[in-house]
C-alpha positions in Angstrom: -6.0 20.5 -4.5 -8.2 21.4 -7.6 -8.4 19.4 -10.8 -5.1 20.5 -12.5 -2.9 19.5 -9.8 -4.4 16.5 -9.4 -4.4 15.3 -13.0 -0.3 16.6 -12.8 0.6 15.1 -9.8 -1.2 11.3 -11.4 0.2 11.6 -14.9 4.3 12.0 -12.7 2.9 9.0 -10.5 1.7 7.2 -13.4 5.3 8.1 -15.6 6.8 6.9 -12.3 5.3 3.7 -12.3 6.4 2.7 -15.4 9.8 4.0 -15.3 10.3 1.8 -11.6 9.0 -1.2 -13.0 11.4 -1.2 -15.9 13.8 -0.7 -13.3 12.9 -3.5 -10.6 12.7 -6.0 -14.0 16.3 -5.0 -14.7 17.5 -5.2 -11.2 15.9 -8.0 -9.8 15.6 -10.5 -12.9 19.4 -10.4 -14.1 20.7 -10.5 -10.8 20.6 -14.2 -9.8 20.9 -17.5 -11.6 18.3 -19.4 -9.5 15.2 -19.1 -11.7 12.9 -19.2 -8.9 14.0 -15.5 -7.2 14.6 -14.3 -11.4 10.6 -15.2 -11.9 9.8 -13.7 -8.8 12.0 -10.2 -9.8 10.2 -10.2 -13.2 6.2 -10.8 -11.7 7.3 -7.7 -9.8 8.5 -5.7 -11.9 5.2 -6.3 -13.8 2.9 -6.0 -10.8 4.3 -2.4 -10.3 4.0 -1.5 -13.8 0.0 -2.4 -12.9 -0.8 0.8 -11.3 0.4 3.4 -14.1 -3.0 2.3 -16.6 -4.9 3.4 -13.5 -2.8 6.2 -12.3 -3.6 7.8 -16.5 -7.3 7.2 -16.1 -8.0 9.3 -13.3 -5.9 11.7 -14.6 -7.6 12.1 -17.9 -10.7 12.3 -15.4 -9.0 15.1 -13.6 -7.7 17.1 -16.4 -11.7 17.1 -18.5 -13.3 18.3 -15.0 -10.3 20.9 -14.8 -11.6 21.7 -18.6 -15.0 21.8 -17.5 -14.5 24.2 -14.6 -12.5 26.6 -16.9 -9.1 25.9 -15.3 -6.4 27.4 -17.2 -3.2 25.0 -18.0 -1.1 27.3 -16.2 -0.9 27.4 -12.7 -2.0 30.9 -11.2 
């Protein structure tokens, strides 16, 4: 897999991330009326959302070695 792909394929996991942690906060915290499980659904929904800052990083990494290397922004 060369730099291009790699930096696409984080950025849509990193996109993901975010768009399932707004989705586990909506699912799991409204559900319920005990607070305890509603907390719980919301630290989630947060804990997921942890990974997309990381997921962005490397991509950025990814995408300036693709630029370095001369890789086009189209795939071949």
């Amino acid at each position: 897999m060369n730099n291009r792909t790699a930096a696409n394929v984080l950025t849509i996991a990193g996109a993901t991330s975010i768009i399932g942690s707004i989705i586990i906060w909506a699912t799991h915290s409204g559900q319920t009326r005990d607070e305890a499980a509603k907390a719980h659904g919301e630290r989630y929904g947060i804990f997921v959302g942890f990974c997309a800052p990381s997921f962005f990083i490397i991509a950025n990494r990814d995408n300036t070695a693709a630029l370095e290397e001369g890789q086009s922004h189209q795939p071949p």
